[in-house]
N, C-alpha and C positions, 0 to 999 in steps of 0.2 A: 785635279789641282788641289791637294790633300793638303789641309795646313800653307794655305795661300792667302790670303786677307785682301780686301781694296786695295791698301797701300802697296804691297809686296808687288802687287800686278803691275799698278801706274811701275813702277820702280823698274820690272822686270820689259814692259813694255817699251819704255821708254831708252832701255839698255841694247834692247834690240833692235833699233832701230837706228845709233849710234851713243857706242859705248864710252867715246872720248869725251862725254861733255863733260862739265866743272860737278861736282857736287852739291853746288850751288842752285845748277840749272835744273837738274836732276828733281833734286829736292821740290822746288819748285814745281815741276812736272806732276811730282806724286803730293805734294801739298802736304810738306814733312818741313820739321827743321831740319838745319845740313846737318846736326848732330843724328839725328833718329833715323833719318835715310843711312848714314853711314852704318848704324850699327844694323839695321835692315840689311842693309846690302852685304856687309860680314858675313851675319848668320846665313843669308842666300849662299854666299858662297860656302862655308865651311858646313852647312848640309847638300852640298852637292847640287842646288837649283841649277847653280848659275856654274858652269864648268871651267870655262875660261874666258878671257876677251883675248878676239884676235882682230885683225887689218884685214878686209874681203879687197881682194886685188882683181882687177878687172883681168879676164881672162889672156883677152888679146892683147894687151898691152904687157903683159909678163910672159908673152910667148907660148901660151897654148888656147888659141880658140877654140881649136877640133875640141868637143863631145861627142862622146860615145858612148851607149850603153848596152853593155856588152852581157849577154844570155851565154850560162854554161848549163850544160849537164854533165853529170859525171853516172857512171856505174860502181863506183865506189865508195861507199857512204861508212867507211871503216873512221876509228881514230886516226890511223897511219894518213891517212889521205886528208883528211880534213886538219891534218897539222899542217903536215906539207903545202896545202892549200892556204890557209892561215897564214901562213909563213912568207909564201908568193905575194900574198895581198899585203901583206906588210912591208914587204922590201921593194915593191915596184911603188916611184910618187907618184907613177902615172892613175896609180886606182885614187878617186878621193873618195868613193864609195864603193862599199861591198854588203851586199844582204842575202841573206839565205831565206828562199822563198818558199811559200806554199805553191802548189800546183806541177804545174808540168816544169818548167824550170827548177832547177836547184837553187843556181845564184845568178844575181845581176850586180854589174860592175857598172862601176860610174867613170869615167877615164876622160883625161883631158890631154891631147897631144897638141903639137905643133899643125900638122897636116895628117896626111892620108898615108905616107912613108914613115912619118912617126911613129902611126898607130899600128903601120904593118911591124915596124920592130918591137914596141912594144908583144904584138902578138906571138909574135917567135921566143921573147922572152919567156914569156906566163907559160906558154904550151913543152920549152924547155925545160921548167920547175917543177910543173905540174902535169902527170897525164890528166885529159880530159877525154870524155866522150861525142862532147858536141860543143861547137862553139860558134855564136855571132855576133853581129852586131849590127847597130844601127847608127849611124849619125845625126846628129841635131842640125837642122834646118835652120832653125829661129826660136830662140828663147822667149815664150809667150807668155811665163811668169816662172820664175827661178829664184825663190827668196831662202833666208835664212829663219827669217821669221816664225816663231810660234803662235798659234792661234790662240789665245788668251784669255 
């Protein structure tokens, strides 16, 4: 947390947690005037702390509850492959995460569909775009903590 201060945290904390409130409240929060929180919060954003604000939408109410996360391996560890891969992850919304892993895995995908037919088309997609060598998944049973949250 390089170049972080007390304030900048409450700020950053308190943003995370819901980013709608007034400036006002904010302020109060991090025990800032609303003028000094605002230019706080600027410079957060225009050095990259703070990336964007977005609206976290309940899953099943916007239509995809299924989670999935989804283990590849590939044999192919070329540029050519890992564009074309990149690429896949880009154009499918069904990934909301992708990470390229240490260990026996390559990559694990984060995927949110409707159902289990969803995720099956989803699969015919990616594997369409993309050769792979091995691919699975697992389904989420129960969300037993799933935040957005940084640990601060």
């Amino acid at each position: 947390m390089a170049d972080l201060d007390p304030f900048d945290l409450k700020i950053l904390t308190a943003l995370q947690r819901d980013a709608t409130q007034s400036m006002d409240d904010l302020a109060a929060a991090a025990g800032l005037s609303r003028n000094a929180c605002w230019r706080r919060m600027r410079n957060l954003e225009a050095r990259g702390v703070i990336r964007k604000r977005v609206a976290l939408l309940d899953p099943a109410r916007a239509g995809c509850p299924l989670q999935a996360f989804v283990m590849v391996r590939t044999n192919a560890h070329d540029a050519d492959w890992m564009e074309k891969f990149g690429r896949a992850v880009r154009l499918l919304p069904e990934i909301t995460g992708a990470h390229r892993m240490t260990g026996e895995l390559d990559y694990v995908l984060r995927v949110r569909v409707a159902d289990v037919p969803a995720y099956d088309a989803f699969y015919k997609k990616l594997i369409a775009m993309v050769p792979v060598s091995d691919i699975s998944a697992s389904f989420v049973m129960e969300d037993i903590k799933d935040t957005t949250e940084l640990p601060l």
